[in-house]
Structures are given as structure tokens and as C-alpha cells.
N, C-alpha and C positions, 0 to 999 in steps of 0.2 A: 207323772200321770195323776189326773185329779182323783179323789174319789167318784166324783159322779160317773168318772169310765171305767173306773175299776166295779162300781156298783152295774156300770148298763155291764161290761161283762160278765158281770157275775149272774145277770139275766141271761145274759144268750146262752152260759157254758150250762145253768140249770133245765133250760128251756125242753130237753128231752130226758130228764130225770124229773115225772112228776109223782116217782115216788119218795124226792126230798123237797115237796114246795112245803110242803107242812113246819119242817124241820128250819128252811130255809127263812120263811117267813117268820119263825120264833127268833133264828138268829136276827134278823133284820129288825125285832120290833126291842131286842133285848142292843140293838147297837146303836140306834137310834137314837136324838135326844127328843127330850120330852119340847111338845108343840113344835114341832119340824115344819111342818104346815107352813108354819107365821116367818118362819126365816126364809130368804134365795139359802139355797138354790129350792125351796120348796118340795124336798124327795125329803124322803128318807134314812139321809147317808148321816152318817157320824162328825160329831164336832170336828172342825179341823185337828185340834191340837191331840183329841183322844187318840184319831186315828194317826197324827205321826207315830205317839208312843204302842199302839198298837202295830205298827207297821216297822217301828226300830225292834221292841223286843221280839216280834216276828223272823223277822231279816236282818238284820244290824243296824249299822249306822248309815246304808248305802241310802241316800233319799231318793235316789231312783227306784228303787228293787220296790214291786208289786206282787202281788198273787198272782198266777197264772191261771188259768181258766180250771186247769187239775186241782191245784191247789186249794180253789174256791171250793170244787164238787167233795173234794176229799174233806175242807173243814165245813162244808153240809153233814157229809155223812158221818163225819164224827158229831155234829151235835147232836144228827139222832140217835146212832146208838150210846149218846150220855145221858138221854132224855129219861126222867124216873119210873114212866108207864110206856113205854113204845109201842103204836099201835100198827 
């Protein structure tokens, strides 16, 4: 599974939680690489290579295994309540 499906799900599962767009969108800008823009896929998703290692020490070695749509909501809500001021 690409990033860019695991990012469009990570839209749909937030899509009725808009009390983690806030939160969501800090983790999205802190995963990000810098001028995303200028590269395909032109989103916002993380360099390839980051997000394998972020996806092994996640999960292990499986290159299959992804987040699940809970798992996405669940590491939202953890960055907000890690956030230094939470509004």
C-alpha cells in the first residue's frame, strides 16, 4: 500500500473527527518534506525512504502492514494530547 492511500485514508478515518484536524494537520506538516509541492506525487506525504523506517519501527519488518484507519485516529489523538499548549 502506497503512502498516498494510506495518507487518502488517513483522510476519510479523520473526516468526522474535526476535533483532531488541528492536531492532524501539525502532524502532516511535521511529516512532510520540505517543497512537496515540486515533487509527484505533489501531496503532502512523506519521503519514501522516511516512511519505510517509520513504518518498520512502527510495525516491524512486515512491508505490507499499514496503519489502520483506528490506528491513524489513535496517533492524531496522541499528538494532541502531546501538543505543549492544547487548545
Amino acid at each position: 500500500m502506497s503512502r498516498v492511500v494510506v495518507a487518502l485514508r488517513g483522510i476519510a478515518a479523520l473526516a468526522r473527527r474535526p476535533d483532531l484536524w488541528p492536531a492532524a494537520l501539525g502532524a502532516l506538516a511535521r511529516l512532510a518534506p520540505p517543497r512537496w509541492w515540486r515533487r509527484p506525487p505533489f501531496l503532502p506525504v512523506p519521503d519514501a525512504d522516511y516512511w519505510r523506517f517509520r513504518m518498520e519501527t512502527a510495525f516491524g519488518p512486515d512491508p505490507g502492514r499499514r496503519p489502520s484507519r483506528q490506528e491513524i485516529i489513535e496517533y492524531v489523538a496522541w499528538c494532541q494530547r502531546s501538543r505543549p499548549n492544547p487548545r
